[in-house]
Structure formats: structure tokens, C-alpha cells
Steps between C-alpha positions, in 0.01 A plus 500: 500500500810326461785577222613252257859509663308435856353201352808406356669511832215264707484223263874467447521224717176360388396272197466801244828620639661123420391490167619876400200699463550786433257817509525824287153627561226460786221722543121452555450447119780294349756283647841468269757242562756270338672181594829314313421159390761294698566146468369446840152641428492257199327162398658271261578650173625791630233753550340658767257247760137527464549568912763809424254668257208458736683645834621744322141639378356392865789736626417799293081455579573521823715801498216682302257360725721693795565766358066585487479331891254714733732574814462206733405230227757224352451285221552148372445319200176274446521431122738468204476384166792521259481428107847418351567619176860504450856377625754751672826326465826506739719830487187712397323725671060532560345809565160490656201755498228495791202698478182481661150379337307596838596677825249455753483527929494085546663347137759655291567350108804539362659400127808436413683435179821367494752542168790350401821708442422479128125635605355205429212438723586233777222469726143718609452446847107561674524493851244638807632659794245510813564786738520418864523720840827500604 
């Protein structure tokens, strides 16, 4: 199973990389991260893109999702569904929470709630993994 700071390391380059994710817990149970709102991730107005908030949460599912993988499977996300609740604005930081609602050999569920630096909640994310040989 990978660490956090492995993780880290293999999406630096990629999208969650580019828009600062930033883990501080990843295990089979919970996935932890936080992001800075920067004026690149944001839609007019100032606060954080519909798009940012649900990459973000599509990011940490899929870690989770990992993280329970049967050797020799992969995964990939089939569904998400994202409820906005609140604005993050610029110069703030969100902090997400992933957990899973169901862990099973061909789907994976995972939920995440994203809050604003204030705690304010942001977003809740719903998305399905499907687990595929590798």
C-alpha cells in the first residue's frame, strides 16, 4: 500500500499535483487532504471553480479507492455527483475528508466533504469507483 508522501511524489506532475493538493492522511479508511484556493483555480468572483472542488474530491476517491485495490486490479471513476453548498474564496485554504460508504471486489463508493478554511461546508462529493484487472 502506498504512503501519502508516495502519492504525493507520482501525481506531482499530474493535475492534483498542478492544483496543490495536498495529502496529510491516506489509509484504507479515510483519505485527508487540503488544497489553497488560488486565483487560478477560481471562477469569477473570486472563489474556488465548481471544476477545482470536484477534481479535488475525484482525486481523494480515488486514492481511497487505491489504497483498498486487490493486487493486480486498477481503478477508474464511473460516477460523480457533487452538491455545492458554499464558496471558498482566493487566499484560503479547503480541507477535504474521503471516506468510504461501500468497499466491494468490482465498485468502490467513496464521500467526500469539502470545507472552507472557516469550516464552512463547500461541497459533498458522491462518486463510484469500478475496479478493473490491471
Amino acid at each position: 500500500m502506498p504512503t501519502a508522501e508516495q502519492i504525493q511524489e507520482m501525481f506531482a506532475s499530474l493535475l492534483p499535483g498542478l492544483m496543490g493538493v495536498e495529502l496529510e492522511e491516506t489509509t484504507p479508511e479515510k483519505v485527508v487532504a487540503t488544497m489553497l484556493v488560488r486565483p487560478d483555480l477560481c471562477t469569477v468572483g473570486n472563489v474556488l471553480h465548481g471544476g477545482a472542488f470536484m477534481a479535488f474530491a475525484d482525486t481523494l476517491g480515488a486514492i481511497g479507492t487505491v489504497m483498498n485495490l486487490a493486487p493486480g486490479t486498477r481503478t477508474t471513476t464511473i460516477e460523480s455527483k457533487t452538491n455545492f453548498l458554499g464558496a471558498a474564496p482566493v487566499n484560503t485554504r479547503v480541507r477535504a475528508q474521503s471516506t468510504p460508504l461501500h468497499r466491494g471486489k468490482t465498485t468502490q463508493v467513496w464521500q467526500t466533504m469539502i470545507r472552507s478554511e472557516a469550516g464552512k461546508l463547500c461541497a459533498v462529493v458522491t462518486q463510484t469507483q469500478m475496479v478493473l484487472p490491471a
